[in-house]
Every structure is written in structure tokens, then in C-alpha cells.
C-alpha positions as CSV (number, residue, x, y, z in Angstrom):
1,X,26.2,-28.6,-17.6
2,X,25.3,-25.3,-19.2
3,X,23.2,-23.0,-17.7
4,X,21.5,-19.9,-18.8
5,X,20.2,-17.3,-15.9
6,X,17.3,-15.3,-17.8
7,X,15.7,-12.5,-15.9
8,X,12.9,-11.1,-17.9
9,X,11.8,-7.7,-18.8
10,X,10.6,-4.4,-16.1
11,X,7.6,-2.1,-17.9
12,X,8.5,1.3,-17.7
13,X,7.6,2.3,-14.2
14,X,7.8,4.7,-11.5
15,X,11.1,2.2,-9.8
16,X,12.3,1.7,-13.4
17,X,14.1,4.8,-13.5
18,X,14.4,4.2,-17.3
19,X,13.8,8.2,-18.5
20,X,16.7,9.0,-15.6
21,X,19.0,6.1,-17.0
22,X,19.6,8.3,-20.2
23,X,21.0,10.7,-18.9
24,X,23.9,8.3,-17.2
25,X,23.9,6.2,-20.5
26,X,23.1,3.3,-18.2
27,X,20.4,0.3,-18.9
28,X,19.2,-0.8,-15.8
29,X,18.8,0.4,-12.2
30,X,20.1,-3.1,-10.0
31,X,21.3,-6.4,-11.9
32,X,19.1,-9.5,-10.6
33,X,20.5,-10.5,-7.4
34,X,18.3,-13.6,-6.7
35,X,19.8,-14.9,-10.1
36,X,23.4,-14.1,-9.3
37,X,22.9,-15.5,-5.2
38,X,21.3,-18.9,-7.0
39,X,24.3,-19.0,-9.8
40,X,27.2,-19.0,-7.1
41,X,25.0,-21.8,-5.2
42,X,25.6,-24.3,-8.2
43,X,28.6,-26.8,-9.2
44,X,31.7,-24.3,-9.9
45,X,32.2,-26.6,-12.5
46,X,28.9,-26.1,-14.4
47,X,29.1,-23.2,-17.4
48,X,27.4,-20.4,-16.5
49,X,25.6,-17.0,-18.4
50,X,23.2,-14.3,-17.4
51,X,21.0,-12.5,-19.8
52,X,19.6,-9.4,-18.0
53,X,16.0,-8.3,-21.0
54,X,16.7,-5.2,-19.0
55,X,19.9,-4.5,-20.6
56,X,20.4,-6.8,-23.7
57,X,18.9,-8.8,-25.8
58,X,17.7,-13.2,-25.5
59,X,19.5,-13.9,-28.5
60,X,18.2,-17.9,-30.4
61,X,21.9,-18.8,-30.1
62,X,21.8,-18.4,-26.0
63,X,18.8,-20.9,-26.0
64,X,20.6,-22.8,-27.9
65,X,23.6,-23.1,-25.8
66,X,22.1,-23.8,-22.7
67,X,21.2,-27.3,-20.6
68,X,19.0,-25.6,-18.5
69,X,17.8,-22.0,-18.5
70,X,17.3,-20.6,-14.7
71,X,14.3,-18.0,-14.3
72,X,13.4,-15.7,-11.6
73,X,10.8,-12.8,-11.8
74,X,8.6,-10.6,-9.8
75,X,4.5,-10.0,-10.7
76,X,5.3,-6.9,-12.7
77,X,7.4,-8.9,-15.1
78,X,4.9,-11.4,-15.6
79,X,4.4,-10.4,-19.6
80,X,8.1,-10.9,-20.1
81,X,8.4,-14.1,-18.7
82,X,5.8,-15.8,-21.1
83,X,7.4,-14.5,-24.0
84,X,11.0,-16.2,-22.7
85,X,9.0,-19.2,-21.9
86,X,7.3,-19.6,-25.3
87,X,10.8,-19.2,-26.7
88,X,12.4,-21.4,-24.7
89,X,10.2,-24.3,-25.7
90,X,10.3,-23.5,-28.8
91,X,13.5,-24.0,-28.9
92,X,13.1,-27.1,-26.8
93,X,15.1,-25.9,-23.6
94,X,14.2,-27.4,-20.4
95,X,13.1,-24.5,-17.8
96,X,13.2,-24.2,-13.9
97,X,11.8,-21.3,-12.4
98,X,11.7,-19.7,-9.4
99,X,11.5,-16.3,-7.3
100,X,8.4,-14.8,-6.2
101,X,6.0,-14.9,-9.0
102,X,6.1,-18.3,-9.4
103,X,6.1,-18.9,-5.5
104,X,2.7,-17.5,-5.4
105,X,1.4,-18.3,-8.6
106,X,3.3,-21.5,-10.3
107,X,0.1,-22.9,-11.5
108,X,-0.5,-20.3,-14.3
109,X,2.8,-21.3,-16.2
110,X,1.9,-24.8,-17.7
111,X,5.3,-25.0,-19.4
112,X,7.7,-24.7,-17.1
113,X,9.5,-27.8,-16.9
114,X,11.2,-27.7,-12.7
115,X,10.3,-24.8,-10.0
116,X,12.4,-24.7,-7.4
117,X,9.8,-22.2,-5.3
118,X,10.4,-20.6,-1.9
119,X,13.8,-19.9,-0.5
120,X,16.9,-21.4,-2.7
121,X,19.1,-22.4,0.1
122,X,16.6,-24.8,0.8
123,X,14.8,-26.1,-2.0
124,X,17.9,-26.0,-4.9
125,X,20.4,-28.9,-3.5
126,X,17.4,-31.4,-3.4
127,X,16.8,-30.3,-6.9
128,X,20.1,-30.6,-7.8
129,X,20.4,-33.8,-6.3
130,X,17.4,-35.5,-8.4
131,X,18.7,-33.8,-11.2
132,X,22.0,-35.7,-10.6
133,X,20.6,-38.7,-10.5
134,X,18.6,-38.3,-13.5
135,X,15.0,-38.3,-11.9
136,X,14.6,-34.5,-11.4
137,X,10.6,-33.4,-10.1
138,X,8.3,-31.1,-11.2
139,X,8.2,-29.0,-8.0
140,X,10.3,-28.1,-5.1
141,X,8.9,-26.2,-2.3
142,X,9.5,-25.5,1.1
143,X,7.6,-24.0,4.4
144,X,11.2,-24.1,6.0
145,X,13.2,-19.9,6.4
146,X,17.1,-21.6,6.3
147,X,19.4,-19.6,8.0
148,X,21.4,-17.3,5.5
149,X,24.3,-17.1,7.5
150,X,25.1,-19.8,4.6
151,X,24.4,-17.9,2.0
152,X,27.1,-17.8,-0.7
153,X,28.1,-14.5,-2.0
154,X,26.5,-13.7,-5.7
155,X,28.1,-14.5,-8.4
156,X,29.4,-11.0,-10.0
157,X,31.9,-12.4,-12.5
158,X,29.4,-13.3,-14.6
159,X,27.8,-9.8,-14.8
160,X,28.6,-7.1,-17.1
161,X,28.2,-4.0,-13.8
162,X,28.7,-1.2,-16.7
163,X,25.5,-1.8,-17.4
164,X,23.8,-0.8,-14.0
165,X,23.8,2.4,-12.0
166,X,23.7,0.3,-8.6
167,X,24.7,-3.0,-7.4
168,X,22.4,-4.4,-4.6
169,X,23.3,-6.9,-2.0
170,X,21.0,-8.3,0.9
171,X,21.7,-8.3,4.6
172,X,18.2,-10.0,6.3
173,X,15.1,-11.4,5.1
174,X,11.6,-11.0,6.8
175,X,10.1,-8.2,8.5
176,X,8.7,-8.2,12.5
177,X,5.3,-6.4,11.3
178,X,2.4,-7.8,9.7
179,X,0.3,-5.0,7.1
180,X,-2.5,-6.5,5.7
181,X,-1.6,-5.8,1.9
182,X,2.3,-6.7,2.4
183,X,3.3,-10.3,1.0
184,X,6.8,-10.0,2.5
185,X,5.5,-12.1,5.3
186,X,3.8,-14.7,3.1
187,X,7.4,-15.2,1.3
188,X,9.9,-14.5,4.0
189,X,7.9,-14.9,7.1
190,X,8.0,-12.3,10.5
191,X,11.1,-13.7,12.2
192,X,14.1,-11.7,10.8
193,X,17.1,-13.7,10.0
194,X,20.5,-11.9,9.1
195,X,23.8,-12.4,7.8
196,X,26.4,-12.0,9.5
197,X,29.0,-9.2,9.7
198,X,31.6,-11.4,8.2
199,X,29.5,-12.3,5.2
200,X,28.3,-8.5,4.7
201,X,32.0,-7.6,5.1
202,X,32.8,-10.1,1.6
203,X,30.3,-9.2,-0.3
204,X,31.8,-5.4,0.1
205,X,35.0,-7.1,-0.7
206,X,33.5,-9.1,-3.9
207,X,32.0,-6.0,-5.2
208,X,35.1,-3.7,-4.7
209,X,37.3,-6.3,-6.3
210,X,35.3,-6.7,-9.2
211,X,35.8,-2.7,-9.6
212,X,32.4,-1.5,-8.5
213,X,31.9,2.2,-7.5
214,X,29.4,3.8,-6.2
215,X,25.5,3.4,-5.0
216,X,24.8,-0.2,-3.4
217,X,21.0,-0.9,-2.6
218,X,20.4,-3.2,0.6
219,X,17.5,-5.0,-1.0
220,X,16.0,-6.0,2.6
221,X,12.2,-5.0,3.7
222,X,12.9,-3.5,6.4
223,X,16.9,-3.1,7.1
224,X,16.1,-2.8,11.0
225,X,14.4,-5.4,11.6
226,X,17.1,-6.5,14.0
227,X,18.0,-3.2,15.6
228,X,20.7,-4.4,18.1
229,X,22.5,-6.8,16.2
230,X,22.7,-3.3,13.5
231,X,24.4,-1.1,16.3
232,X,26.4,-3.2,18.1
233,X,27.8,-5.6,14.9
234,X,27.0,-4.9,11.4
235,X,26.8,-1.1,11.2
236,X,30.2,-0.4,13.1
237,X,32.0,-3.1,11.2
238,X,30.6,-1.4,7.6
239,X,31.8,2.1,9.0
240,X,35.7,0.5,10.2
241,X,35.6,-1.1,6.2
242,X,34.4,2.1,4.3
243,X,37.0,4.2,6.1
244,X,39.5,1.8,5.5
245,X,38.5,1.3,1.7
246,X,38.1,5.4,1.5
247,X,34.7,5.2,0.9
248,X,33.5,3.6,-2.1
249,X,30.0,3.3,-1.6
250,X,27.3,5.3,-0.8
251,X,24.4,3.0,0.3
252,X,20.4,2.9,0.3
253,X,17.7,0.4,1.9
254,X,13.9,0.0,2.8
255,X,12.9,0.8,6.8
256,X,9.9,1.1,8.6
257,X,9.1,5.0,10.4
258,X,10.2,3.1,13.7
259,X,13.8,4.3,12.4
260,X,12.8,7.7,13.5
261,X,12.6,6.8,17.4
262,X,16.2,5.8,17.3
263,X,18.7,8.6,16.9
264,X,21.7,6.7,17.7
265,X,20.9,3.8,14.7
266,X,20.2,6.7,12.4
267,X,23.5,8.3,13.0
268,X,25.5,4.8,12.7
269,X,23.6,4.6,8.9
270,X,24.7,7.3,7.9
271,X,28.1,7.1,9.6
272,X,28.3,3.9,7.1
273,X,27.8,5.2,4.2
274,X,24.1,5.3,4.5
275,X,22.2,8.3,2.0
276,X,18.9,7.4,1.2
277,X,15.6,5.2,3.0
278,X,12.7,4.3,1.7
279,X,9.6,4.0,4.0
280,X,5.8,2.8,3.8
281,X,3.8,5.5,5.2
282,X,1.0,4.4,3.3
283,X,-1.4,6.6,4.4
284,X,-2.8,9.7,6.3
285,X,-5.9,8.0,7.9
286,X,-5.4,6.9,10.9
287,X,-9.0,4.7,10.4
288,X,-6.6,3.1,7.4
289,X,-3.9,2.6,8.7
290,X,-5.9,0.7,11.3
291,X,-7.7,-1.3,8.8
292,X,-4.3,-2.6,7.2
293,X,-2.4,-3.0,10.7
294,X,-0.2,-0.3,9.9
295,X,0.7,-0.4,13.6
296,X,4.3,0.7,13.2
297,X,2.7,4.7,12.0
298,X,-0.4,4.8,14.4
299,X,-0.2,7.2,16.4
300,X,3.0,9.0,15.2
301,X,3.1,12.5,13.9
302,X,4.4,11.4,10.5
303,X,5.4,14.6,9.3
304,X,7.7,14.9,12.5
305,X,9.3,11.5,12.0
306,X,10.1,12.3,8.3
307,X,11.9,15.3,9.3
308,X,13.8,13.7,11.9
309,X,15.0,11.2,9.8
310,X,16.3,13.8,7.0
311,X,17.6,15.9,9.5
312,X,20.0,13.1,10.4
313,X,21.2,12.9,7.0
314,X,18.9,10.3,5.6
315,X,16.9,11.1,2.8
316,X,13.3,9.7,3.1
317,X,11.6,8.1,-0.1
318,X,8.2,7.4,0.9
319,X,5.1,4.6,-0.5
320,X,1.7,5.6,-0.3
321,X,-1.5,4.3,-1.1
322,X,-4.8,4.8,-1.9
323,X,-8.4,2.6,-2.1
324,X,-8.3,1.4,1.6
325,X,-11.9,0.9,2.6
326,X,-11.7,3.4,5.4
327,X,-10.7,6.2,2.5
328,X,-12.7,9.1,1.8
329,X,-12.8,11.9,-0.7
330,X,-10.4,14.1,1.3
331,X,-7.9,11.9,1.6
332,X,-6.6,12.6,-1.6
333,X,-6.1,16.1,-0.7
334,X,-4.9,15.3,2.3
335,X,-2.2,13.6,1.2
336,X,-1.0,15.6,-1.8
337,X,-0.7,18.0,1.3
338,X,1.0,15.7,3.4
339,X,3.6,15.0,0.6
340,X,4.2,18.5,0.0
341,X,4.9,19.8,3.9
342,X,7.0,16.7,4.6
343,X,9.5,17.3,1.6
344,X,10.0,13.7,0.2
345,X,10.8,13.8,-2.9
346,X,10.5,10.5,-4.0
347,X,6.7,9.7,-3.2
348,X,5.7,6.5,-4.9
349,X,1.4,6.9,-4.5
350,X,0.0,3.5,-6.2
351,X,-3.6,2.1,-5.8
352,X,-4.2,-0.6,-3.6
353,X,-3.8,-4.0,-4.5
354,X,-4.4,-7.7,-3.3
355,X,-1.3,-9.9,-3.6
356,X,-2.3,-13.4,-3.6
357,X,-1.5,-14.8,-0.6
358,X,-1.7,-12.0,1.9
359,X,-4.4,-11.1,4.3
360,X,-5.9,-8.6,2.5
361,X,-6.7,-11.2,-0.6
362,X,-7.7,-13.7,1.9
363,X,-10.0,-11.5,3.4
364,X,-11.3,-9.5,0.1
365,X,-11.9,-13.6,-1.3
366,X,-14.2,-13.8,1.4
367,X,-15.7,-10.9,0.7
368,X,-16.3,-11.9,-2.9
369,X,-14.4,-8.5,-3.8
370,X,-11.8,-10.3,-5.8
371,X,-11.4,-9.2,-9.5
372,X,-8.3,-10.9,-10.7
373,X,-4.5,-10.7,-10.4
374,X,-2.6,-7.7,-9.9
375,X,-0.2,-6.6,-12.4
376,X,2.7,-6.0,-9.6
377,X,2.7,-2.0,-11.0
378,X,1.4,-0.3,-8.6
379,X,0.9,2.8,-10.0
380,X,-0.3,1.8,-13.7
381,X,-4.7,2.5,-12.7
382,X,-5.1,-0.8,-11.9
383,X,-7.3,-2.5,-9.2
384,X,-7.4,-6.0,-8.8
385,X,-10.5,-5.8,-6.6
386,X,-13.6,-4.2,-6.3
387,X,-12.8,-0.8,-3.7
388,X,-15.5,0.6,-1.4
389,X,-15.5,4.1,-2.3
390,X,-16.7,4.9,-5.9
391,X,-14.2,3.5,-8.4
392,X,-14.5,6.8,-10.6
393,X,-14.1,9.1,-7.6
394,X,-11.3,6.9,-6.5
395,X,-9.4,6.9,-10.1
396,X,-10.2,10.7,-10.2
397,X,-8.6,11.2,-7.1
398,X,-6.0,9.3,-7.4
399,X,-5.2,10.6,-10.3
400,X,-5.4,14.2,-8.8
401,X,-2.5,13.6,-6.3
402,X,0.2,12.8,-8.8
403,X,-0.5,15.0,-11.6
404,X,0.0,17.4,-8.9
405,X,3.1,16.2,-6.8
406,X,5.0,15.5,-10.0
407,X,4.0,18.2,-12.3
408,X,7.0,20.8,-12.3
409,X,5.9,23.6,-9.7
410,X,5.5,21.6,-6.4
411,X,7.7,19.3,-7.4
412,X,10.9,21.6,-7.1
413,X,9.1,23.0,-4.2
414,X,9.6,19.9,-2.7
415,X,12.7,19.2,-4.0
416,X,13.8,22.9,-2.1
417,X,12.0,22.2,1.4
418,X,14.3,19.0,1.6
419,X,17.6,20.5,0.4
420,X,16.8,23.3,3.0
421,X,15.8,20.7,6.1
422,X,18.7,18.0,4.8
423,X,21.8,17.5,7.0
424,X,24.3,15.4,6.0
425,X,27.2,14.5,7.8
426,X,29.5,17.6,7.7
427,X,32.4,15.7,6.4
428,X,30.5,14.2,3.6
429,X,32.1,15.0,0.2
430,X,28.8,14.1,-2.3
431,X,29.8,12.9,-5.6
432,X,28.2,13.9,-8.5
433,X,25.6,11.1,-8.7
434,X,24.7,11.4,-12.1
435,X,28.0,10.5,-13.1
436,X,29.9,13.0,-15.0
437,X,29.9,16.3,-16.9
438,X,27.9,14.7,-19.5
439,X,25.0,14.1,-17.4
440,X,24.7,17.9,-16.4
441,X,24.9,18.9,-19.7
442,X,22.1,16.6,-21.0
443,X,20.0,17.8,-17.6
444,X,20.4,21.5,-18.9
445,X,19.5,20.8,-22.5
446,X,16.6,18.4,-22.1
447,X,15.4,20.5,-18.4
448,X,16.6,23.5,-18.9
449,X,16.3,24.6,-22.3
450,X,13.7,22.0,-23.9
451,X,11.9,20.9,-21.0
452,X,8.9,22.6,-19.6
453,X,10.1,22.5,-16.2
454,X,13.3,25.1,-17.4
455,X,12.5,28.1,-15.2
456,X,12.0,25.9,-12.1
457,X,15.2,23.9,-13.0
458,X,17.5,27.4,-13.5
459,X,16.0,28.4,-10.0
460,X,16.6,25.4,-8.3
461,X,20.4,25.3,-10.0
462,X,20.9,28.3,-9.1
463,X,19.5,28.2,-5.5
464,X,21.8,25.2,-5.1
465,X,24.7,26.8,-6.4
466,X,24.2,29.8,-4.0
467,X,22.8,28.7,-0.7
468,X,23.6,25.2,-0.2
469,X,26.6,24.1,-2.9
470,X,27.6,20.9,-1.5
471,X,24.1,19.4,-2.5
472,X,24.3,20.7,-5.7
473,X,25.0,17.1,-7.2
474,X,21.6,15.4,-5.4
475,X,19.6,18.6,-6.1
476,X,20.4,17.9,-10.0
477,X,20.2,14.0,-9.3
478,X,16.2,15.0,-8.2
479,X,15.8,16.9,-11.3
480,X,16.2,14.4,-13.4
481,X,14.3,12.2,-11.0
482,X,11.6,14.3,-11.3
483,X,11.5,14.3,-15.6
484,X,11.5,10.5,-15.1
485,X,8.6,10.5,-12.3
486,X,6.7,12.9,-14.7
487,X,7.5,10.6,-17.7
488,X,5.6,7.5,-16.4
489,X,2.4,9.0,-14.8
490,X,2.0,11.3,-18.2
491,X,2.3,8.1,-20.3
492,X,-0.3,6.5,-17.7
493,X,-2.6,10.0,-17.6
């Protein structure tokens, strides 16, 4: 048997990182691990290829090969995934899909010969049992969460890693909490199941033996959703490998602002290799945060928690969102404030929207609020439901914030309140994360000569240079972050 895994095309958007790319010469942030976790869970002795849209082209001759053709996608990539569906039956191809946007919406794609929906380690081996026997279904799904302590490791050899600028592996699925907007519950459900140490331990191993370098993204929702099996197994045995292996990798993951009550967890992270955290703050209204059961940041002083996390060495990337119902006009201001004071960086502000199958769709159905589906890019002006406050105000607004956080001036503000308040571990040797000597030079012709940002990016260079020289290869990292960020929401303004 032949197979051909397909994973279909990203838009440019703010997670794309495709303007930043360039500068490393690379194609694609992370290679589709869901594709490579499902390729290792079939016969060894079935043929197998991966065709990233992200990096290379679906050439008629891969069709062509292939038995089957294997295809996972999120919401954003929805566009894509019609076009490699059309082309597979043209060719005549049998498909079977799976992965999130067809868990949640498999009825749309008429085509599609076998989904295999939900989690894989449950609903594959039936699948590949019928097909065995010739009489393989039309759907597979499953309420069941398996337990991923059998989880294979991904199948790397069949991936090209030049290609990427991080690898990405997972360590737990589910998430304890329970926001209103967030379908991470509807997929993966609240308990958190894990891997074990062991199993995080070989997939270190795979990826250094396959001669992978640098960053590795924990793909999990919220990385401590287990807190005490973290300290007391996982996170030590990651630090005892890293020193052994002298470092390789320098990792990043998704947490909730809980991280920030626990000092001792923080400093284990970073201990292993940890640099960089993602968050959901969401919002600065408490009335909002209330609304979506943002319980996890009620109450906090969010600014405070941000800082504490950075001051452990963890970089904070934050979400944010507008169009909750309890929002206001000053919100907006608000949080451009907010955004500014706390020193992230990375701020990701979207609109909100209704994934089917969460609460908030659920609720906004009742409500007869619901306009259609979302587009899964979150920060593209679209709604996919009809907001409380005024929709022009609320555009407007939104608007307002991030042609203001990403346009040059505040943005290297930022970028210099972080570097200032940022501690990293004192033995921490950073490596230049955009690669080489080639990527600096690009950042100073393209920033500092053509851009528009120049004078902000010579005083931020040279500001690094002088007063805190050991960041100098993540202050230049954030520079070019910052043309990218600017890229996308100019093309969307």
C-alpha cells in the first residue's frame, strides 16, 4: 500500500511567520505533526510520503502514486484543502481525512472518501482493519480520549526538517479549564492525559538522531495542566538529557497565567531548556473575562503575573481578544495600554469568534446570533457572529489597537521594556536564533536601511549591543518578528 500524507496550505497570518521565514531562508514554521504521529501508527511495511503545501509543491505525479492520500487540517486551511480534494478526485485517489476541521465539520466535504475523526489512536486500527478486509466505512469516530502513553513516536524520516525553523512534539492533550470560546475541550476533553517521561525522553532521541538543532515547540494547550507529574518526572528527566546531550534545544509551549503562582515549575522550564510561553489573557475586563469563564485570570493583577513569569526567564507571548459582549469602547484603549506596560512582544489581538462546537456557538445559536463559520484566522476582520457592541465601533477599534502595538515606535518600546525586565538563566549561552550572519545582514538592509522602522532598529541594536549584549540575538530575532507582525495586519488594514 502507498500512501500519500498531504497537509494543505496556511494563509499568510500573524502565526505564519512567513515575512520572518525569509530572512532564515526557511519555508515553514513547524512540519505537521498529526500527519507524521498518524504515518508511524501504520503497517511499517506500507510506502510512505509527505507533501507539506507549506513548503513544496502537490505535484499530478504524487496523486498518481498514491493508494490512499491521508489528510489533516485545521479551520484556517480550509481553502487549501478543497483545492487538494478537487484534485485528488480528479485524479481518482481515494481520500481519508482527519484532524480537527473535519472533526467538527466533516459534513461540508462531500468528497471525501474515509474520515477517521477524533483521536487516531482510537479510531485508525478499526479503519485499518475494514480496510484490510476490504469493506472499509465512510466514518470513524470516537467519544473515547485513549491513553497516549501508547502513542508512537512521529515518523521524522520521512520529513525533509531543512525546511522548518522548529520541530514540535506533544507531551499531553486536554486542558483542566473550560473558556467559553476555547474548542480544546470539545476535541481533547478537560481531563489531561500525558506521556510519559520515557516516551518524551525518545522523541528527544528521534529528533537528535535525525540531526535536528535547535527550537522544539511543545504543541500542548496548556503544558501544565498536570503540574506535579511536570516537577517531580518530566521536567527533571528533560533537564538530566539536555545536559547530557549539551543542549540542543531550546524549547517553547502554550500555558495558562496559573504558571505565574508557581516559582519552582517556572524555574524547572527554564532549567530544561524552556525560552518562550505563550498565554491567553484574553482580556482586560474583568465583566469579560467572566462572561467567557476565564476563571484562571479573574482576579489576578495580570500585568504582575506577566512580569513574574519573564523575570524567571520565560518570555511571555500573549492572545487577546476583542467583541465579548461585556466590551465597551474603552477597552480598546485599555488594552493597547495594557500590552504596552506589560512588555510582550508577541501580542496576538484577534476578534472573537464562535468555533462550532464550543459553548459560546452553542449559546450564540440560541441566541440566533450565528452568522456562519469562522475562517480559523483570527485576526483577518472577520466575525462569524453578530457582536453586541456596534460592529463599526468594534472593527474601528479593533483596528486601533494593532495599528498601534505593531507600528514601529511602540513596538521597539516594547521590545526594550522586556529586554530590560528579562532574566534568563545566568549560564544561558543564546544562540543566534535567526540562524547565521546572513540573517543579520538581511535584518540591516531590509530594517535598517530600507525599512521604515531604521532609526528604531539602529537604537535598539545598539542599545542591545551596549547595555544588555547577551540578548543581542533575541532582540534582533523580535525585530524581524516585528516586520512580519506589521506585514500581515498592513496587508489586512
Amino acid at each position: 500500500m502507498k500512501i500519500l500524507m498531504v497537509y494543505p496550505n496556511y494563509p499568510d497570518t500573524f502565526w505564519s511567520f512567513k515575512y520572518a521565514l525569509k530572512f532564515i531562508s526557511k519555508k515553514a514554521t513547524h512540519p505537521p505533526l498529526g500527519l507524521l504521529t498518524v504515518a508511524a501508527m501504520l503497517p511499517k511495511e506500507w510506502e510512505k510520503k509527505i507533501v507539506d503545501l507549506n513548503v513544496t509543491i502537490l505535484k499530478d505525479k504524487d496523486l498518481e502514486w498514491a493508494d490512499l492520500v491521508f489528510l489533516s487540517a485545521m479551520s484556517v486551511q480550509k481553502v487549501s484543502v478543497k483545492e487538494v480534494i478537487n484534485r485528488c478526485k480528479n485524479i481518482g485517489v481515494r481520500i481519508v481525512a482527519g484532524g480537527p476541521l473535519f472533526t467538527t465539520g466533516y459534513e461540508e466535504f462531500n468528497d471525501v472518501d474515509h474520515f477517521v475523526l477524533n483521536e487516531a489512536e482510537v479510531t485508525l486500527p478499526p479503519f485499518l482493519e475494514d480496510l484490510k478486509n476490504g469493506f472499509a466505512k465512510h466514518i470513524y469516530t470516537s467519544k473515547e480520549s485513549p491513553d497516549i502513553e501508547n502513542t508512537p513516536v512521529p515518523l521524522w524520516e520521512i520529513l525533509n526538517m531543512k525546511k522548518y525553523a522548529s520541530m514540535n512534539m506533544q507531551y499531553s492533550r486536554g486542558c483542566p479549564f473550560d473558556c467559553e470560546f476555547c474548542d480544546i475541550s470539545v476535541l481533547y476533553g478537560h481531563k489531561v492525559r500525558t506521556k510519559s517521561k520515557d516516551q518524551i525522553l525518545a522523541e528527544l532521541d528521534s529528533l537528535l538522531s535525525q540531526g535536528w538543532r535547535g527550537n522544539v515547540f511543545f504543541v500542548d494547550d496548556n503544558f501544565i495542566g498536570n503540574r506535579k507529574k511536570l516537577k517531580n518526572e518530566v521536567l527533571p528527566a528533560i533537564i538530566e538529557w539536555m545536559e547530557t546531550k549539551r543542549h540542543p534545544f531550546a524549547f517553547n509551549t502554550e500555558a495558562s497565567i496559573n504558571l505565574s503562582d508557581d516559582i519552582e515549575l517556572m524555574q524547572l522550564m527554564v532549567r530544561a531548556g524552556f525560552e518562550s510561553v505563550f498565554v491567553g489573557i484574553e482580556t482586560v475586563n474583568e465583566e469579560s473575562l467572566a462572561e467567557c469563564s476565564k476563571i484562571q485570570n479573574r482576579n489576578r493583577d495580570l500585568i504582575a503575573c506577566v512580569k513574574k513569569i519573564q523575570r524567571c526567564g520565560l518570555q511571555v507571548q500573549g492572545g487577546f481578544i476583542v467583541g465579548f459582549d461585556n466590551d465597551n469602547p474603552p477597552v480598546f484603549e485599555r488594552l493597547s495600554a495594557f500590552i504596552q506596560e506589560s512588555g510582550i512582544v508577541t501580542a496576538m489581538v484577534g476578534l472573537l469568534n464562535a468555533p462550532c462546537g464550543t459553548r459560546l456557538y452553542q449559546r450564540l445559536v440560541k441566541e440566533g446570533r450565528i452568522l456562519k463559520d469562522i475562517t480559523g484566522d483570527n485576526t483577518d476582520f472577520s466575525i462569524n457572529f453578530i457582536p453586541k457592541m456596534d460592529y463599526d465601533v468594534l472593527i474601528n477599534g479593533y483596528k486601533k489597537i494593532i495599528s498601534g502595538i505593531y507600528s514601529p515606535k511602540p513596538y521597539y518600546e516594547r521590545v526594550r521594556k522586556f529586554l530590560k525586565e528579562y532574566r534568563p538563566l545566568k549560564k544561558k549561552v543564546f544562540r543566534f536564533r535567526i540562524s547565521d550572519s546572513r540573517a543579520l545582514v538581511k535584518s540591516i538592509l531590509f530594517l535598517g536601511i530600507i525599512g521604515k522602522e531604521r532609526l528604531h532598529y539602529w537604537k535598539l541594536f545598539f542599545w542591545t549591543m551596549l547595555r544588555r549584549p547577551r540578548l543581542f540575538p533575541l532582540a534582533m530575532t523580535l525585530a524581524i518578528y516585528g516586520a512580519h507582525f506589521r506585514r500581515v495586519f498592513e496587508t489586512c488594514l
